[in-house]
N, C-alpha and C positions, 0 to 999 in steps of 0.2 A: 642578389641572393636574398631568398626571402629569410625573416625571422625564424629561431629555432627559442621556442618558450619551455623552461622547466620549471617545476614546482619543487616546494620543499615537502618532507615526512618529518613531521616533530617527534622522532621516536625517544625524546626526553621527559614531553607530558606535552598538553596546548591547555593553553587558556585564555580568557579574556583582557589577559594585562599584560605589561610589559613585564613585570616583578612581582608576582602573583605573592601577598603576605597571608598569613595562616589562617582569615577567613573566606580568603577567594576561592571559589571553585576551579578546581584544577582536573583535567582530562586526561588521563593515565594512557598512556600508548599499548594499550591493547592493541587484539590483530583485531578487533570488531571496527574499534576506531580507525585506526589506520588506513584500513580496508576501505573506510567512506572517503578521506581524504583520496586515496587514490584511483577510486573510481569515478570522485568527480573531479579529477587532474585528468583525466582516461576521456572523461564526455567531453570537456574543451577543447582538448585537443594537443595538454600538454606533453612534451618528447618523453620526459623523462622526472623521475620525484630526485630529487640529492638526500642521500641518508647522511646523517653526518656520526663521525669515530669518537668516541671519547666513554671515558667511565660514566658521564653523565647521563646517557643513555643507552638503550638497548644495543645487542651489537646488529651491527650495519647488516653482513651478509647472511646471518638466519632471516633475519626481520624481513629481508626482503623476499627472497628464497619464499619463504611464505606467503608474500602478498601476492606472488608472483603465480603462484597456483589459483589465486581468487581472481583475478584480473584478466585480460584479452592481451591490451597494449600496450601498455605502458610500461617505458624502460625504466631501472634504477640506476642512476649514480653514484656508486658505492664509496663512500668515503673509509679509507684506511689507512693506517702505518708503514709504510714499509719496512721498518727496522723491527716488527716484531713477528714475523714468519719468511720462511724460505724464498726466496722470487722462484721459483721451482716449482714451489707448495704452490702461492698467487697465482702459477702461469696453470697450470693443473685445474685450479678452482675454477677460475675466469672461463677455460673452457670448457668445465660441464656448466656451469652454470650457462655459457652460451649454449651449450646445445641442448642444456635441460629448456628452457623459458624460449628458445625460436629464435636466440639474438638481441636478446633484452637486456642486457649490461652494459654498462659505461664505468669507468673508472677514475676515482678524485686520488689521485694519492696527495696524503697530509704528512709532512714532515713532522707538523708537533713542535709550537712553542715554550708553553711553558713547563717550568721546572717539574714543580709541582706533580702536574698531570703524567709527564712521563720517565718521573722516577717511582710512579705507582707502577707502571711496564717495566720499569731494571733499567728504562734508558739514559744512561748517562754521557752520551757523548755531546760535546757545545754545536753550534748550531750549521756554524759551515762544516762539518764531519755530518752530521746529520743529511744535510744538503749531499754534500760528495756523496754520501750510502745511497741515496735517493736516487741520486742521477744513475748509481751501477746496477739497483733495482730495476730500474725500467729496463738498460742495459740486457741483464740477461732474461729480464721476463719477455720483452722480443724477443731476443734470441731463442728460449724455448719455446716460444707459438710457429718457429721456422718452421721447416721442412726436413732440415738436418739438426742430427745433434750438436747443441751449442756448446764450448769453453770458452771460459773467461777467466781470469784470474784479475783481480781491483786488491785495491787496501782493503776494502770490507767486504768482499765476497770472492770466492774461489770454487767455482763448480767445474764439474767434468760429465758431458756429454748429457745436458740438461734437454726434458724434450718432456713433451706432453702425449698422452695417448694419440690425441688425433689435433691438428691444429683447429683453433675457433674460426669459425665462421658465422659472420665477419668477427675481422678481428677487430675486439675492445678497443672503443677509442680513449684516449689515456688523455684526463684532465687534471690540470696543476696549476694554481695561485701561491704568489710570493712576493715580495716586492722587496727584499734586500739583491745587493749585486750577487751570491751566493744562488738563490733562487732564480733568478734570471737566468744566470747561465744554463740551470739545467733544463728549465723549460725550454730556451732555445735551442737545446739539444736532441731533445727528447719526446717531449710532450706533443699531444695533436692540437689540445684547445687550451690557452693562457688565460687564467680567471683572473681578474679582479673584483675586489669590493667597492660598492657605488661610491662616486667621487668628482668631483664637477668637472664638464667638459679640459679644463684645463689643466686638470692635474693626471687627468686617465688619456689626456692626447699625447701630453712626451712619454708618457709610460709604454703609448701605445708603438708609438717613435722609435723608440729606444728599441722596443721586444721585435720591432719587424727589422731592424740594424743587425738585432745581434743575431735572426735566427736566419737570417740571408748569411752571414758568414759560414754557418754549418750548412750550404747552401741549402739550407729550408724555409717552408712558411708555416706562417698560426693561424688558427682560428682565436678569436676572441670572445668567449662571455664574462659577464657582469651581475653581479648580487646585489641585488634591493628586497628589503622589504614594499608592501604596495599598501594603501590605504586608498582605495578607489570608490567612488561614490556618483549617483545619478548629476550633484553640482556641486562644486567645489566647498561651500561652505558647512555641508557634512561631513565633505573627507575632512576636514581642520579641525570641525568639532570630535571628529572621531580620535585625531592626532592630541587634541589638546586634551581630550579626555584619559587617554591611555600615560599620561604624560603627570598629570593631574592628582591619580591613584597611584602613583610612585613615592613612596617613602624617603625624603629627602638621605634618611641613612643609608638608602641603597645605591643612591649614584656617588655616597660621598666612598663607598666602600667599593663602588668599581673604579672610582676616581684610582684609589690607592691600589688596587687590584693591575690597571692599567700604566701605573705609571712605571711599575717593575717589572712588562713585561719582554720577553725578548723578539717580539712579533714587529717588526716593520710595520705592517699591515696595519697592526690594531693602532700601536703608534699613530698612523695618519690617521685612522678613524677615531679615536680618542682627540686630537687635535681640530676635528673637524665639529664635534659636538662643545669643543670648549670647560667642558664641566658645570657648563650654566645653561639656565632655559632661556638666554637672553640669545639672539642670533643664528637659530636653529636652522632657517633658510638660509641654505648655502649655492642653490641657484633656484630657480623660477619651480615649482614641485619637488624640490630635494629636501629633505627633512632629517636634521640631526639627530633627532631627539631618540632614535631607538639604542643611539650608542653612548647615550648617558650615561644610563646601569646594565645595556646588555654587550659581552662579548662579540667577537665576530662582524658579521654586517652590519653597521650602525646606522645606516642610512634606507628612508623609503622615499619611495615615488604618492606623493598626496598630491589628491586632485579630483577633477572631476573625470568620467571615464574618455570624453575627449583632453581635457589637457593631460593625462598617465599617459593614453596613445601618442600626443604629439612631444612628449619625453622621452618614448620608448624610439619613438621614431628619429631622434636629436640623436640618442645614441647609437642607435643602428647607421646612421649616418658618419660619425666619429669612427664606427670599423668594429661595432659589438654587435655579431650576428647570434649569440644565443646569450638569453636572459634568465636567471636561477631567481625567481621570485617568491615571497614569504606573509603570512601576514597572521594576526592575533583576533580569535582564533584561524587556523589556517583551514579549515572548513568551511566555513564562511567568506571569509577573504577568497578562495578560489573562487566559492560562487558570485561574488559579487565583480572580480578579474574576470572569469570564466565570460558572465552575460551581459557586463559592459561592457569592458574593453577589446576581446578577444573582434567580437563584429568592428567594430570601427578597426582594426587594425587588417581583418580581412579583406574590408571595404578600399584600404587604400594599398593594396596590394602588396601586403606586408607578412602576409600569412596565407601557405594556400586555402584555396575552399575550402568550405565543409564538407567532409565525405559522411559525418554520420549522425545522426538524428541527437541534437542534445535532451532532449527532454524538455517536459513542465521547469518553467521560470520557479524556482524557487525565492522568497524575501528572507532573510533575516532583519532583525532590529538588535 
């Protein structure tokens, strides 16, 4: 199976640093901006941009909804809650939104860790109820893409004769990351693609273990993608100075304040990727191109792929090999970073038969510096 590559939308701002402090130039997520990011996600050849939920940035499904009138191909992976609208509402949306855009939507649902963020939503419930609501979300949001009116009656949702005007076509593929036993369960229930966050061959292969055990017992299978950031470069010794620079302009009070930030938080996830980065810039390779350093002072994905554009291809390719057929990739600014993924690694991974051809004319090479 050949590779399935997505891009990220930074609909929270972009910029040139990891921790952007009050004289850096910071990139407002405009639809002007955004619009560039996904058209040159659109020329490589990426599936899909991931928007991501939170108060920190714009919401997920206008943002897109609008890029999506400026754009040809490119799909969006809509990151959202599902404890804060109807799965009714969701299965309703999903499907004009499929039939507004041609079949352009994918779907992240995010549970939502910390406190904090979604007690500014009302949500109070602890983390496996959160999980359990998740799993009867997807539950009846299937059910109303059916053919027939759906009921269901769960602890957290109770509908009667749920159904959408007309079923999507196709139907939304429904993407989910987790890594407590809580979140496992429901992806292997549920979900079509199991996400994890970048993590060395050894620690993403029993995870990988585990999630194909347990989704064979609901006799099903996964698909698997994986989150990195990328810092890719003509030879190796610029991707590092680009690593050590971004690393560099980081405010020691900033990782000491995600230090603290992470240590309370109730994320599995973040947990291993905070554990991965250490709290120190001492041991930041954690395998052969894997780089800690973005999970110092940033949330979420802490980990990038640094390298040259042949050694990024032959990491991409280590993990595709391991059973990760699509890649959600990121990079500072993510304009740039595409283009510089887009027109060196993208060919080399074509070349070894990892990506189909090219069907469409990329354009003038563009450089940044």
């Amino acid at each position: 199976m050949t590779l399935v590559l997505h891009w990220f939308l930074p609909t929270g701002g972009d910029s040139r640093e990891l921790a952007p402090g009050p004289s850096d130039a910071r990139r407002e997520p405009d639809l002007g901006y955004l619009c560039e990011i996904a058209s040159a996600a659109e020329r490589f050849g990426f599936e899909a941009l991931l928007t991501p939920t939170g108060t920190f940035c714009e919401d997920a499904w206008i943002t897109t909804a609008s890029i999506a009138a400026r754009t040809e191909r490119i799909k969006f992976l809509v990151a959202f809650r599902p404890g804060f609208l109807s799965p009714t509402l969701a299965a309703q949306m999903a499907a004009t939104y499929q039939r507004l855009t041609g079949g352009r939507l994918l779907l992240n649902v995010v549970t939502g860790a910390e406190p904090a963020e979604l007690a500014r939503f009302g949500d109070w419930l602890d983390k496996d109820a959160r999980y359990a609501r998740a799993g009867e979300f997807i539950e009846v949001v299937r059910g109303a893409w059916g053919a027939d009116a759906f009921d269901f009656t769960g602890e957290h949702y109770r509908v009667a004769q749920a159904t959408t005007r007309r079923s999507p076509d196709p139907l939304p593929q429904i993407y989910f990351g987790g890594a407590s036993p809580a979140a496992e369960r429901v992806a292997a229930a549920g979900v079509d693609c199991y996400l994890t966050w970048g993590e060395p061959p050894a620690m993403v292969t029993e995870r990988l273990n585990r999630m194909r055990a347990l989704a064979a017992t609901q006799g099903r299978s996964l698909r698997f993608g994986i989150r990195f950031h990328v810092i890719c470069r003509p030879d190796s010794s610029s991707a590092w100075a680009e690593a050590h620079r971004l690393l560099a302009n980081v405010d020691p009070s900033a990782i000491e304040a995600a230090r603290l930030d992470f240590a309370s938080t109730q994320s599995e996830g973040q947990r291993r990727m905070a554990e991965l980065s250490g709290g120190t810039a001492d041991g930041l390779v954690i395998h052969p191109n894997v780089w800690a350093g973005v999970g110092l002072v940033r949330g979420g994905a802490g980990t990038a792929l640094v390298g040259s554009f042949d050694e990024v291809a032959d990491r991409i390719a280590e993990y595709h090999g391991l059973g990760f057929d699509e890649f959600i990739l990121s990079g500072y600014p993510h304009l740039e970073e595409a283009y510089w993924f887009g027109e060196g690694v993208v060919p080399r991974l074509r070349s070894r038969g990892l990506l189909p051809a090219d069907t469409h004319d990329a354009g003038p090479m563009m450089t940044f510096r």
